[in-house]
N, CA and C atoms of all chains as a GROMACS GRO file, in nm:
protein
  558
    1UNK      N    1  -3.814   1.101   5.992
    1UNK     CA    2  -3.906   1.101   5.879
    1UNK      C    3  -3.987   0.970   5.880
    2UNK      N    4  -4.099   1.004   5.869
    2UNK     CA    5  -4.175   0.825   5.897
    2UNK      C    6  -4.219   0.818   5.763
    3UNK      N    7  -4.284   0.683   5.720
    3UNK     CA    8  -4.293   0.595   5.597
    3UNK      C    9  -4.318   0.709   5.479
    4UNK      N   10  -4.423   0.764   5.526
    4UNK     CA   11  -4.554   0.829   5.468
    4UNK      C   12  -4.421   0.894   5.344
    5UNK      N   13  -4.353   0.924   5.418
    5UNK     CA   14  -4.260   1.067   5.333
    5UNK      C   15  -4.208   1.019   5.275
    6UNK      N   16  -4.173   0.844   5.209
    6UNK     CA   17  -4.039   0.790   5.127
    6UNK      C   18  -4.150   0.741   4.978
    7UNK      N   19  -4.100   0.767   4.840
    7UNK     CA   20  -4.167   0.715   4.761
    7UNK      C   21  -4.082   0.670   4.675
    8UNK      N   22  -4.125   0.512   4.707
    8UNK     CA   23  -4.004   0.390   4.664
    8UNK      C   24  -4.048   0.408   4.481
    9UNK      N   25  -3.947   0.419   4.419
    9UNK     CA   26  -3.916   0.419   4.269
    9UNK      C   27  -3.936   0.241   4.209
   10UNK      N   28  -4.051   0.223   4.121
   10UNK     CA   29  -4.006   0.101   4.058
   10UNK      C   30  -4.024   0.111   3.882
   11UNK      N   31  -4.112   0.013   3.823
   11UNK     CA   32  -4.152   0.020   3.680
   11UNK      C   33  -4.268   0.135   3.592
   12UNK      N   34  -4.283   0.193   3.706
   12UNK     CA   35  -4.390   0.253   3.636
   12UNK      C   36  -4.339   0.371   3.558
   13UNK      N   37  -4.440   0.416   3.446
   13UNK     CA   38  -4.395   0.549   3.409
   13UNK      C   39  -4.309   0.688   3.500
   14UNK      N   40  -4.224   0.723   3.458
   14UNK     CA   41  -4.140   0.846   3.554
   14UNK      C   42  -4.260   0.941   3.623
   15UNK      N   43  -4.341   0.986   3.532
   15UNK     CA   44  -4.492   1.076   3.584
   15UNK      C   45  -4.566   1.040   3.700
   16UNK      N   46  -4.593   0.902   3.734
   16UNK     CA   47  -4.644   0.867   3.807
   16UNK      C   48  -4.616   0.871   3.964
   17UNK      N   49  -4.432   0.829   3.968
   17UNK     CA   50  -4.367   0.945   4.062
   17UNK      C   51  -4.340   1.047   4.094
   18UNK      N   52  -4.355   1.126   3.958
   18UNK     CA   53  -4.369   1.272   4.032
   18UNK      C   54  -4.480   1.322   4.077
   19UNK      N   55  -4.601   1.260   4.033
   19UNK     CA   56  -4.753   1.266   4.092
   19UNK      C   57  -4.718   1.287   4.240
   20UNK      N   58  -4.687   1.116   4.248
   20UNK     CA   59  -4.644   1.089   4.435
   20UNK      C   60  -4.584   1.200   4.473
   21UNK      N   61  -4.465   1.231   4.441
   21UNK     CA   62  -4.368   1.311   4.546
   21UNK      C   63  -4.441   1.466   4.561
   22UNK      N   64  -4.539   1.546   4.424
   22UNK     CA   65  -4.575   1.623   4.443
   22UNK      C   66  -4.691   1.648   4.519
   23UNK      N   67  -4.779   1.541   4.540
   23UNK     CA   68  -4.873   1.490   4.617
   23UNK      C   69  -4.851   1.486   4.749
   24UNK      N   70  -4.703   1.393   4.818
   24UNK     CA   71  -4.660   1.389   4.901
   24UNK      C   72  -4.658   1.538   4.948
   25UNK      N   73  -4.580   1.656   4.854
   25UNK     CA   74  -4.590   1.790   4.981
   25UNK      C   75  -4.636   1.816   4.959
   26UNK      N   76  -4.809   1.838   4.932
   26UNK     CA   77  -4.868   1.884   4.879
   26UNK      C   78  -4.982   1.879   5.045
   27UNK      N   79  -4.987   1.732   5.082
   27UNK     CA   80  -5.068   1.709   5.150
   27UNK      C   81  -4.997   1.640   5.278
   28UNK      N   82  -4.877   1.630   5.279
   28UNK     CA   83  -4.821   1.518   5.366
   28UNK      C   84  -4.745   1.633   5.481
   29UNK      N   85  -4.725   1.590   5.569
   29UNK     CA   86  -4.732   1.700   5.720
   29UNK      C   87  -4.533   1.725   5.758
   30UNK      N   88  -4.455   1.658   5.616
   30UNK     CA   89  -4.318   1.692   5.633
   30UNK      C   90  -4.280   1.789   5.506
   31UNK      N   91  -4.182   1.898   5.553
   31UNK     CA   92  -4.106   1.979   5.400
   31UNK      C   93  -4.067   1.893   5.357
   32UNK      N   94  -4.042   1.753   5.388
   32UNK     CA   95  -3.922   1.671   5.290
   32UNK      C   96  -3.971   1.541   5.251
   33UNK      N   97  -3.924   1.530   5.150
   33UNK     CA   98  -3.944   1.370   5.073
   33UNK      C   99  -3.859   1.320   5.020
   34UNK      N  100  -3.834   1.130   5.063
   34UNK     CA  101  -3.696   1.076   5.024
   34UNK      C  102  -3.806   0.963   4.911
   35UNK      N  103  -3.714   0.990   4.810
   35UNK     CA  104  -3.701   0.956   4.666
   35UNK      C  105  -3.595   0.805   4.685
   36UNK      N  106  -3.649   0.659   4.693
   36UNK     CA  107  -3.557   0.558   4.714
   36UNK      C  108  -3.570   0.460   4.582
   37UNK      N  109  -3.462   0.429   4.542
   37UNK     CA  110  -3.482   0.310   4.403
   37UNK      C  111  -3.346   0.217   4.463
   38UNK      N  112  -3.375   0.140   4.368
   38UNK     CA  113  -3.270   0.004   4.386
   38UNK      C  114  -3.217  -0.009   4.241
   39UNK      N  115  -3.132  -0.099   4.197
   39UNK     CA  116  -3.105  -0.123   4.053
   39UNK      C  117  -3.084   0.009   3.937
   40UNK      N  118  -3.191  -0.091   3.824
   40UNK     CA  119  -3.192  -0.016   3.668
   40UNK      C  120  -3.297   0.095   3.731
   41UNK      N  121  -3.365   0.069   3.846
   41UNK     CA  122  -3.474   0.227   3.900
   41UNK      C  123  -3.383   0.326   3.937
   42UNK      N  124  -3.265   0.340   3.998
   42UNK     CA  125  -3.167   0.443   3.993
   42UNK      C  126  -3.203   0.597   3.919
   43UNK      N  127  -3.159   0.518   3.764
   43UNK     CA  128  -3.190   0.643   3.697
   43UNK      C  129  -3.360   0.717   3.676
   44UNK      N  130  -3.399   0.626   3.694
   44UNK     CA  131  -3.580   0.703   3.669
   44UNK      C  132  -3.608   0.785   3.838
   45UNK      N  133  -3.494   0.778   3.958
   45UNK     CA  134  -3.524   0.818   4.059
   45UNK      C  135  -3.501   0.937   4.028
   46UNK      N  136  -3.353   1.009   3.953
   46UNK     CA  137  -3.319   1.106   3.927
   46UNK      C  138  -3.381   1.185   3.836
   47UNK      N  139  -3.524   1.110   3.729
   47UNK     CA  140  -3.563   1.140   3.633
   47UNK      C  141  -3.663   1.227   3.710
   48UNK      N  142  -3.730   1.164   3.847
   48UNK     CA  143  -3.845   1.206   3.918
   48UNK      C  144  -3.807   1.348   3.971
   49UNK      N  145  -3.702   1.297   4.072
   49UNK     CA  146  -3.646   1.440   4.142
   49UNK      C  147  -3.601   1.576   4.044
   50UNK      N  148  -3.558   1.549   3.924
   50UNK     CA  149  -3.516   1.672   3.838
   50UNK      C  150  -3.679   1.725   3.780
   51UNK      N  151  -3.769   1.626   3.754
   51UNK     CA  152  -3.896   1.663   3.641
   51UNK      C  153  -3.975   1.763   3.785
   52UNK      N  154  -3.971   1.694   3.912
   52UNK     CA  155  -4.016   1.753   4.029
   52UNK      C  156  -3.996   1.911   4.060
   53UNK      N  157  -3.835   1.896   4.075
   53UNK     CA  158  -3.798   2.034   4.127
   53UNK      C  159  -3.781   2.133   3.948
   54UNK      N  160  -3.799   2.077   3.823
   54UNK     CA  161  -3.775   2.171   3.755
   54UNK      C  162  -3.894   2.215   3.698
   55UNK      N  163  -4.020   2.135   3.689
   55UNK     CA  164  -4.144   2.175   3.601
   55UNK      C  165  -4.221   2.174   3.694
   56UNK      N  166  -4.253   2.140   3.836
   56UNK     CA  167  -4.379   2.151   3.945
   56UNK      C  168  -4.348   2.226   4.043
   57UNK      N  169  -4.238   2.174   4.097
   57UNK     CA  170  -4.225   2.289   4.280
   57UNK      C  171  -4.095   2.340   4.249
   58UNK      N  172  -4.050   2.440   4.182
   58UNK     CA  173  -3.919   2.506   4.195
   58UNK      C  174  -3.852   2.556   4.300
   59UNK      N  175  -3.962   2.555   4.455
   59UNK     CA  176  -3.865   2.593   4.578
   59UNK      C  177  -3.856   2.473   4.679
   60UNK      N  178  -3.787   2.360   4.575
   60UNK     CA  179  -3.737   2.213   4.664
   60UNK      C  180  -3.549   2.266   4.613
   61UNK      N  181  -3.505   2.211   4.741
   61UNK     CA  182  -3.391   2.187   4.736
   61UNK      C  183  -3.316   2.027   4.762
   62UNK      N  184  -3.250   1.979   4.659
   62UNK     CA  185  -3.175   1.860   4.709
   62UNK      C  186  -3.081   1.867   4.788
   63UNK      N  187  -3.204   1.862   4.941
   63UNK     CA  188  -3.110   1.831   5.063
   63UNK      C  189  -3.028   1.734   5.121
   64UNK      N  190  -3.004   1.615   5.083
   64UNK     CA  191  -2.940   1.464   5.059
   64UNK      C  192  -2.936   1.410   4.954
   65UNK      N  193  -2.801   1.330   4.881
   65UNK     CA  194  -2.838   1.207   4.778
   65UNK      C  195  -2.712   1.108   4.875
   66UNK      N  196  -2.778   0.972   4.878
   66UNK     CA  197  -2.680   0.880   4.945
   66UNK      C  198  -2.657   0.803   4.861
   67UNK      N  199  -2.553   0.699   4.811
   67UNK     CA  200  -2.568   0.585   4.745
   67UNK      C  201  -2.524   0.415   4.829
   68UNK      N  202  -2.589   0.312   4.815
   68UNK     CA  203  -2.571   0.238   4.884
   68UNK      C  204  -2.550   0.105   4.810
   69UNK      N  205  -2.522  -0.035   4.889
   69UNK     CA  206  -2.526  -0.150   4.829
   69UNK      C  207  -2.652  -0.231   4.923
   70UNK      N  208  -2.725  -0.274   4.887
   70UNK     CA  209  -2.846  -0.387   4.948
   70UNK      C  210  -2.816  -0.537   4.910
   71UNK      N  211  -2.811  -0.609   4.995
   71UNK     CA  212  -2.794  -0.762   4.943
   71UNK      C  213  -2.976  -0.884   4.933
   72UNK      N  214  -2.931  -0.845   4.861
   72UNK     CA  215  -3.091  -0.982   4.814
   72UNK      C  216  -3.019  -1.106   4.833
   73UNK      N  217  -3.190  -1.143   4.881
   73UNK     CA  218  -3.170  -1.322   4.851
   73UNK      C  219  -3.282  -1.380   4.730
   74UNK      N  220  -3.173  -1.433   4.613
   74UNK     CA  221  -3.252  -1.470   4.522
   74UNK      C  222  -3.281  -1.586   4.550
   75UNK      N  223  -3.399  -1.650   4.425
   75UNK     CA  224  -3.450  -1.732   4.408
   75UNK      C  225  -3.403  -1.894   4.529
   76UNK      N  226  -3.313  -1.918   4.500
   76UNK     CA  227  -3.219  -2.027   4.521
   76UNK      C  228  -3.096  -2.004   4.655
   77UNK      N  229  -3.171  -1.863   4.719
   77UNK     CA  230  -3.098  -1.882   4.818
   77UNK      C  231  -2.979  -1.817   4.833
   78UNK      N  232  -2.910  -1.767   4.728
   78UNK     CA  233  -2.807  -1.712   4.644
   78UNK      C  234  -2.829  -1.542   4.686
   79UNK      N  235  -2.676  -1.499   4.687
   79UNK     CA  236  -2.697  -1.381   4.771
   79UNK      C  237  -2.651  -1.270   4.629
   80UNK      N  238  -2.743  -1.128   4.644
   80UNK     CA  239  -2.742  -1.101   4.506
   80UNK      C  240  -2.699  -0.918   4.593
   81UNK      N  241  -2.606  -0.867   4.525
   81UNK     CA  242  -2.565  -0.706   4.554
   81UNK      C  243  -2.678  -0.609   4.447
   82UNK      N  244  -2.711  -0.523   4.520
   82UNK     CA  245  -2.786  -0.419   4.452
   82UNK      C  246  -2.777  -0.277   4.470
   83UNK      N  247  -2.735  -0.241   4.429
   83UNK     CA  248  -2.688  -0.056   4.424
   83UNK      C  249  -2.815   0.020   4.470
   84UNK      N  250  -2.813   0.079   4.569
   84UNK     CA  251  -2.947   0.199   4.601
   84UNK      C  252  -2.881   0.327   4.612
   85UNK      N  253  -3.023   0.412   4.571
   85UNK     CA  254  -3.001   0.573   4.551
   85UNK      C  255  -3.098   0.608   4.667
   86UNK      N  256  -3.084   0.713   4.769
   86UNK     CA  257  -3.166   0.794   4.816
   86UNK      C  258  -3.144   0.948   4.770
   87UNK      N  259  -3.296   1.011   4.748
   87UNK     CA  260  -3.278   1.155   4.710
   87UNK      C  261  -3.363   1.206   4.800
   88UNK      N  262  -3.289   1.300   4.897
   88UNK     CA  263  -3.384   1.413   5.021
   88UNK      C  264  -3.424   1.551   4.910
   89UNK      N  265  -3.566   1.535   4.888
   89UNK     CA  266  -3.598   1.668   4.850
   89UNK      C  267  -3.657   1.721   4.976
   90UNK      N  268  -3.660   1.894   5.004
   90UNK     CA  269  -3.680   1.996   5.072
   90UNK      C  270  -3.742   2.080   5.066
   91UNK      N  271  -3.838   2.124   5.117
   91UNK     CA  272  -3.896   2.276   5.072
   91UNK      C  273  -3.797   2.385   5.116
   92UNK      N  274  -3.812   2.505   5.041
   92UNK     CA  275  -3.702   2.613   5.100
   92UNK      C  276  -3.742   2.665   5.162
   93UNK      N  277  -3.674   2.687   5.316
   93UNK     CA  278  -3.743   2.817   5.428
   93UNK      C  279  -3.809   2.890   5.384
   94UNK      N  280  -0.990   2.008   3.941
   94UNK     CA  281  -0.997   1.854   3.905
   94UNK      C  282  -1.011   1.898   3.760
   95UNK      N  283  -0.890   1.798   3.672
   95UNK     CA  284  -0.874   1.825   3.557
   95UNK      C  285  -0.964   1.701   3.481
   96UNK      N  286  -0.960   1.724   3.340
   96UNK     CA  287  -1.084   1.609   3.328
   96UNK      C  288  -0.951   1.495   3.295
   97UNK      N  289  -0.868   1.487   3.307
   97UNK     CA  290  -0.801   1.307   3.344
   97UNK      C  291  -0.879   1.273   3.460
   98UNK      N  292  -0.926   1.320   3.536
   98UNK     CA  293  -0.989   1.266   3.675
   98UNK      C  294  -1.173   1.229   3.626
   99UNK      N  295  -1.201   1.230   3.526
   99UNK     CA  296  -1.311   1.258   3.503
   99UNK      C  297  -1.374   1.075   3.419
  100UNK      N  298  -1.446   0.994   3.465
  100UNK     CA  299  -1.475   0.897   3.395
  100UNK      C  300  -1.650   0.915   3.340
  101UNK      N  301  -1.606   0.897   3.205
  101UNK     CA  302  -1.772   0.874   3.176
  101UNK      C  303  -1.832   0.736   3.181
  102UNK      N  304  -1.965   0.737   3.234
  102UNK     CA  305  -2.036   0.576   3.206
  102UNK      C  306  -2.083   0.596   3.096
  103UNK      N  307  -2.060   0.506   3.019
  103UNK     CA  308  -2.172   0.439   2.876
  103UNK      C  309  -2.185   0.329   2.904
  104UNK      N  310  -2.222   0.235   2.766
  104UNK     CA  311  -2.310   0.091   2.819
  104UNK      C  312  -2.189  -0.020   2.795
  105UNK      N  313  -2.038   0.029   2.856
  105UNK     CA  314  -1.975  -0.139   2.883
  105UNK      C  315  -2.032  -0.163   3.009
  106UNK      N  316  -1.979  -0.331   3.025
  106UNK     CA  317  -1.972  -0.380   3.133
  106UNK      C  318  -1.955  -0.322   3.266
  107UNK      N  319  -1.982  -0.307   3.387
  107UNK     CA  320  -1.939  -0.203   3.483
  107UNK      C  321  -1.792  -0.225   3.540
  108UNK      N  322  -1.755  -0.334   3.489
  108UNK     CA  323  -1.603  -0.383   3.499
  108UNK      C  324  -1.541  -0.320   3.452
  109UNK      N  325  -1.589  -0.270   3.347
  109UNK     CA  326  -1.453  -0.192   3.270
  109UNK      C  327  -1.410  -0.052   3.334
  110UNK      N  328  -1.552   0.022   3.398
  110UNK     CA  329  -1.520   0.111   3.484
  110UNK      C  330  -1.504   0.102   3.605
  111UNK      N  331  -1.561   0.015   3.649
  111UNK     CA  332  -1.442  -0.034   3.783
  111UNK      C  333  -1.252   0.014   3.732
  112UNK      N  334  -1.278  -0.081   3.673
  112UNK     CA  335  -1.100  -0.103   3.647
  112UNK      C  336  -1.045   0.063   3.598
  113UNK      N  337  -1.154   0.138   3.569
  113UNK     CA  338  -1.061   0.286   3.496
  113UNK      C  339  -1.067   0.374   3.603
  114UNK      N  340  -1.143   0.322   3.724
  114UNK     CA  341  -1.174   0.382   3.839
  114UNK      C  342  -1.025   0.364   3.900
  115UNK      N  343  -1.019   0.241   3.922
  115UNK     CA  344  -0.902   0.190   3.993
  115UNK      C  345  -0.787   0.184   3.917
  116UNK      N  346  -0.759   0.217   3.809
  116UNK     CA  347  -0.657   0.311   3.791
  116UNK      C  348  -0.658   0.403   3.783
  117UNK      N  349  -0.728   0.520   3.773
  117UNK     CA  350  -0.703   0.669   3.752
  117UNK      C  351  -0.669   0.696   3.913
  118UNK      N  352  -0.727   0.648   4.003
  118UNK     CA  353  -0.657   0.645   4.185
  118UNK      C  354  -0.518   0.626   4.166
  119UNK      N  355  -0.466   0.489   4.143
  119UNK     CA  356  -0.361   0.406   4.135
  119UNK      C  357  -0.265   0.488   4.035
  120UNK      N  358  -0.234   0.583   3.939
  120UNK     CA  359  -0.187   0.659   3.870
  120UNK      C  360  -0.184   0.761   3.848
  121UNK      N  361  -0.279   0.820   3.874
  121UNK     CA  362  -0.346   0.945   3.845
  121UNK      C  363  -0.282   1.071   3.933
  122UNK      N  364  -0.271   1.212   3.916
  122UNK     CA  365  -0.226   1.299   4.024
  122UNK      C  366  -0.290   1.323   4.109
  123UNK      N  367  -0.436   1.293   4.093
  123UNK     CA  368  -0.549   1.339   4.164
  123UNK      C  369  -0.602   1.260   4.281
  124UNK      N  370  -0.618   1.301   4.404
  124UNK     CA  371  -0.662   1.217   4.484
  124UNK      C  372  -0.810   1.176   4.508
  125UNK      N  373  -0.852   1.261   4.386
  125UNK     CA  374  -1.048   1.234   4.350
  125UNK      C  375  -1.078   1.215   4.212
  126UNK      N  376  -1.200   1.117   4.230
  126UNK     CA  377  -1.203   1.064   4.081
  126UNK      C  378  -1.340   1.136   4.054
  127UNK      N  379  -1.360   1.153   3.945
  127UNK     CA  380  -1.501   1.209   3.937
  127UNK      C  381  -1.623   1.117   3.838
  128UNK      N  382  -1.697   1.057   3.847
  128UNK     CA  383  -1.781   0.952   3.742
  128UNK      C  384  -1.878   1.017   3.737
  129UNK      N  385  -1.904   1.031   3.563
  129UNK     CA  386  -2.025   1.036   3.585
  129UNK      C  387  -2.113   1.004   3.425
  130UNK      N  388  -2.245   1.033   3.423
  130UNK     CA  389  -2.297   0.935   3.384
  130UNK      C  390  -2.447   1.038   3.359
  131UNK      N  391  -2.524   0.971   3.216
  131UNK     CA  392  -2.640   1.069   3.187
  131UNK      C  393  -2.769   0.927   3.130
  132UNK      N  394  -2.888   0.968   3.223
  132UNK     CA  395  -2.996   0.883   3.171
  132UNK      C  396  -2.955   0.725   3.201
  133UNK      N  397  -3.002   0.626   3.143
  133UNK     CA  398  -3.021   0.506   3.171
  133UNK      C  399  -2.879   0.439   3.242
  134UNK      N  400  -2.744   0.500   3.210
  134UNK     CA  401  -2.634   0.486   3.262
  134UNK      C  402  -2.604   0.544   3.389
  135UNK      N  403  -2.724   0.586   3.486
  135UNK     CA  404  -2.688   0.694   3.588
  135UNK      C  405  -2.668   0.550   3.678
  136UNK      N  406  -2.736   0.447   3.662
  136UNK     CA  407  -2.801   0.344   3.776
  136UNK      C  408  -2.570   0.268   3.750
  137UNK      N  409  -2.516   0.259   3.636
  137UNK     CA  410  -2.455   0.164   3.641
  137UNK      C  411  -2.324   0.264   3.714
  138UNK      N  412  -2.350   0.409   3.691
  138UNK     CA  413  -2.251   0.487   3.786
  138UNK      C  414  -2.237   0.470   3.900
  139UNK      N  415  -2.354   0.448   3.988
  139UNK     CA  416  -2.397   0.371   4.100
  139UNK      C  417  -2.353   0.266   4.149
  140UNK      N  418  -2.320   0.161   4.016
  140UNK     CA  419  -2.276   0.035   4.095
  140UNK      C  420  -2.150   0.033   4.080
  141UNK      N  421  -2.071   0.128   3.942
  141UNK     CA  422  -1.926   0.116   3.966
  141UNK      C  423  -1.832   0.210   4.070
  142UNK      N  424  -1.915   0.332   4.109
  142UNK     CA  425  -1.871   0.397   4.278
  142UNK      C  426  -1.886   0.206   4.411
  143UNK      N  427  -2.009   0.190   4.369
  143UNK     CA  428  -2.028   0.066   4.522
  143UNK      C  429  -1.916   0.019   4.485
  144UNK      N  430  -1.881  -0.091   4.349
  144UNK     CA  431  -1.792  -0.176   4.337
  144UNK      C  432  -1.692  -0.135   4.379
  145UNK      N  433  -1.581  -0.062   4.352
  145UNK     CA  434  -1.533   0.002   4.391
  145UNK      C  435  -1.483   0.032   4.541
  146UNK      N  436  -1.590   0.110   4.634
  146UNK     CA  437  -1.577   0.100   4.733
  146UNK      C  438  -1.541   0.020   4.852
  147UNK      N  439  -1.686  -0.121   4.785
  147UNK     CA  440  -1.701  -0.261   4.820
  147UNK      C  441  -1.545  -0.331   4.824
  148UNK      N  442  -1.546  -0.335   4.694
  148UNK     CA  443  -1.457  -0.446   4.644
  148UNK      C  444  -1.302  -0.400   4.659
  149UNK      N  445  -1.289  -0.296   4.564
  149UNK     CA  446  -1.134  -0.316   4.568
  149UNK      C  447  -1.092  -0.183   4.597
  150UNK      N  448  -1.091  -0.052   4.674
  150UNK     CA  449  -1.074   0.062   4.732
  150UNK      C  450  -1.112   0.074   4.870
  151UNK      N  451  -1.096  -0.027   4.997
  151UNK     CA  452  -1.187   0.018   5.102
  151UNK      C  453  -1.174   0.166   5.195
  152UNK      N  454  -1.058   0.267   5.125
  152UNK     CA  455  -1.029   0.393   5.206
  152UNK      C  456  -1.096   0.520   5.060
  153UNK      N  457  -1.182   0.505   5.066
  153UNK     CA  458  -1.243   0.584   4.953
  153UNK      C  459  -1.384   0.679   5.055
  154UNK      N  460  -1.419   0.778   5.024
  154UNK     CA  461  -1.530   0.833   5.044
  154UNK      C  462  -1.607   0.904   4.973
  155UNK      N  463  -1.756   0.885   4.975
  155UNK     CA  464  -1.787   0.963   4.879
  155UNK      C  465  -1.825   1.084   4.912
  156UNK      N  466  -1.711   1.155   4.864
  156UNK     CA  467  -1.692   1.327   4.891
  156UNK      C  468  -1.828   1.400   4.838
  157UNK      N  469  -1.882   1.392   4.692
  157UNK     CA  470  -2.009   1.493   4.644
  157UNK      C  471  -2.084   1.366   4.574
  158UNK      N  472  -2.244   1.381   4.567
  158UNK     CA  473  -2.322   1.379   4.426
  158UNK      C  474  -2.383   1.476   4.414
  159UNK      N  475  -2.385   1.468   4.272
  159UNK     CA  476  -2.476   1.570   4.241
  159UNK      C  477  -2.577   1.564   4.143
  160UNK      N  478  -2.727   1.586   4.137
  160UNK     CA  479  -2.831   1.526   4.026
  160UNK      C  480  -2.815   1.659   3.943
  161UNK      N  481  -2.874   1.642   3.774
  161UNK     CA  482  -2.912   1.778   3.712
  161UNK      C  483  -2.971   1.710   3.618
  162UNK      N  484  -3.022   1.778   3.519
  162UNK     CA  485  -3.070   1.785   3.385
  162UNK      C  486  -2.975   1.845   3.253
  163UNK      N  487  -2.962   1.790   3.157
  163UNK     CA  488  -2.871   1.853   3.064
  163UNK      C  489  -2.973   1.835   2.910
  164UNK      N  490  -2.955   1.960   2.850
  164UNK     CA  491  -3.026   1.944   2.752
  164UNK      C  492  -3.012   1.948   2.622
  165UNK      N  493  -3.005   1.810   2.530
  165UNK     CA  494  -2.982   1.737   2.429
  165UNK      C  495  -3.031   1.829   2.301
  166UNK      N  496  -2.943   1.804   2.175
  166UNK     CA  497  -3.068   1.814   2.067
  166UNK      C  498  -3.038   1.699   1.979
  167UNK      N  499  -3.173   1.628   1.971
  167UNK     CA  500  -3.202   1.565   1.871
  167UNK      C  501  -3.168   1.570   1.736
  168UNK      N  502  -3.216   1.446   1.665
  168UNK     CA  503  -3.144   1.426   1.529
  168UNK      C  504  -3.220   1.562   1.413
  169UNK      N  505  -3.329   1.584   1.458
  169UNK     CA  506  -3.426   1.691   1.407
  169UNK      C  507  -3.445   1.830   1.444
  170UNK      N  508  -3.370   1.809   1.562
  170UNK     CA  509  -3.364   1.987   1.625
  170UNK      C  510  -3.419   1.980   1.757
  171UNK      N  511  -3.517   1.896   1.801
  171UNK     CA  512  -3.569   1.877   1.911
  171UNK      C  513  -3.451   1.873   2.049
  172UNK      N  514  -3.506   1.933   2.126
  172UNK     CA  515  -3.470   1.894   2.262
  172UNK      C  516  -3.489   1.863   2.323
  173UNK      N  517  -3.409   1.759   2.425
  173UNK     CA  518  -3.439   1.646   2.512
  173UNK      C  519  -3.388   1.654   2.621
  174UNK      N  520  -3.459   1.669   2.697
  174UNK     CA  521  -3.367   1.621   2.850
  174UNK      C  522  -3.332   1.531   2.936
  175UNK      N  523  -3.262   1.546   2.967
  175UNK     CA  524  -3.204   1.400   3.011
  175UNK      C  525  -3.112   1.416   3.140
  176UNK      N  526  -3.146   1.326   3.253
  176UNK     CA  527  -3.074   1.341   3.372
  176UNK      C  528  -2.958   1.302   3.386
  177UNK      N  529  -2.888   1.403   3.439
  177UNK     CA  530  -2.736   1.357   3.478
  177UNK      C  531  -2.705   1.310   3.628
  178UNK      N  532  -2.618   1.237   3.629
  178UNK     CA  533  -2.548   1.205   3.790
  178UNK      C  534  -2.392   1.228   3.798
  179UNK      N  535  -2.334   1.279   3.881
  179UNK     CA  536  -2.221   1.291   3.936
  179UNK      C  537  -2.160   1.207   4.051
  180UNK      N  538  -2.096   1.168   4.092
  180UNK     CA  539  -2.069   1.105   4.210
  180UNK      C  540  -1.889   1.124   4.218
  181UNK      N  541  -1.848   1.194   4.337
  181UNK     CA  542  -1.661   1.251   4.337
  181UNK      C  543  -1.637   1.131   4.469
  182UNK      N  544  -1.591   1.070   4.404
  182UNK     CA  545  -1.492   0.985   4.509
  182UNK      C  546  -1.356   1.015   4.554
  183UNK      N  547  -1.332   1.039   4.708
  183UNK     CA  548  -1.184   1.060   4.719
  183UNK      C  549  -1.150   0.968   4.865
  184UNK      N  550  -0.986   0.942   4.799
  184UNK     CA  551  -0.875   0.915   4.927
  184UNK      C  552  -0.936   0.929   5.053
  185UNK      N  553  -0.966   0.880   5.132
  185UNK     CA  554  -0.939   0.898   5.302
  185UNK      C  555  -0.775   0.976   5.328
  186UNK      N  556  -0.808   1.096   5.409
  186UNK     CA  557  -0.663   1.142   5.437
  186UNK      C  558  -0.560   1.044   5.519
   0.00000   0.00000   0.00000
């Protein structure tokens, strides 16, 4: 899956990602799109993928969710743990 | 899986579910724990599966997640939806 297909979750309104992701298959040359957040974006990732597959494209399937830890380097050098979500949405055969 | 196996997130500390994580393993009959967690608490379900994993369980896997929508009613009658997360952690055989 190359870049094009991942739409990183941050502050913005939840809508604005589902724009992306529906945009993404709309026009983008893969069935699938990975849904990635870090942190307190977690939950607005899941907000995207459910508003996605339940009110715009009803024939996506959640083909992957992974959960992970990422280590930052803050400010000072200081090493900081951060929880990540990936969500594989799918078109259905 | 009976709901003793079943932890909900709300807004303590993620310590505290760490620690109910790591005992319901450590006591429990069940060799899978199940967490889970709705809306702004989905992100801290996230970090108490990592912690967990990370920190103090390193023979754990994460067996299922699962995303959904569940739908609320308001103080007025309204309904709201709101995303849920699942995440089943179990034993390494």
């Amino acid at each position: 899956m190359s870049d094009d297909n991942v739409i990183y979750i941050g502050n913005k309104p939840v809508m604005s990602y589902v724009l992306a992701v529906v945009t993404q298959f709309n026009t983008g040359l893969s069935d699938e799109v990975l849904i990635k957040a870090r942190g307190r974006a977690i939950s607005r990732a899941v907000d995207t993928a459910e508003v996605v597959r339940n009110k715009f494209m009803r024939g996506l399937d959640v083909k992957d969710i992974k959960i992970g830890t990422e280590q930052l380097v803050g400010g000072e050098g200081d090493k900081i743990n951060v929880s990540s979500l990936e969500i594989t949405l799918k078109a259905k055969a």
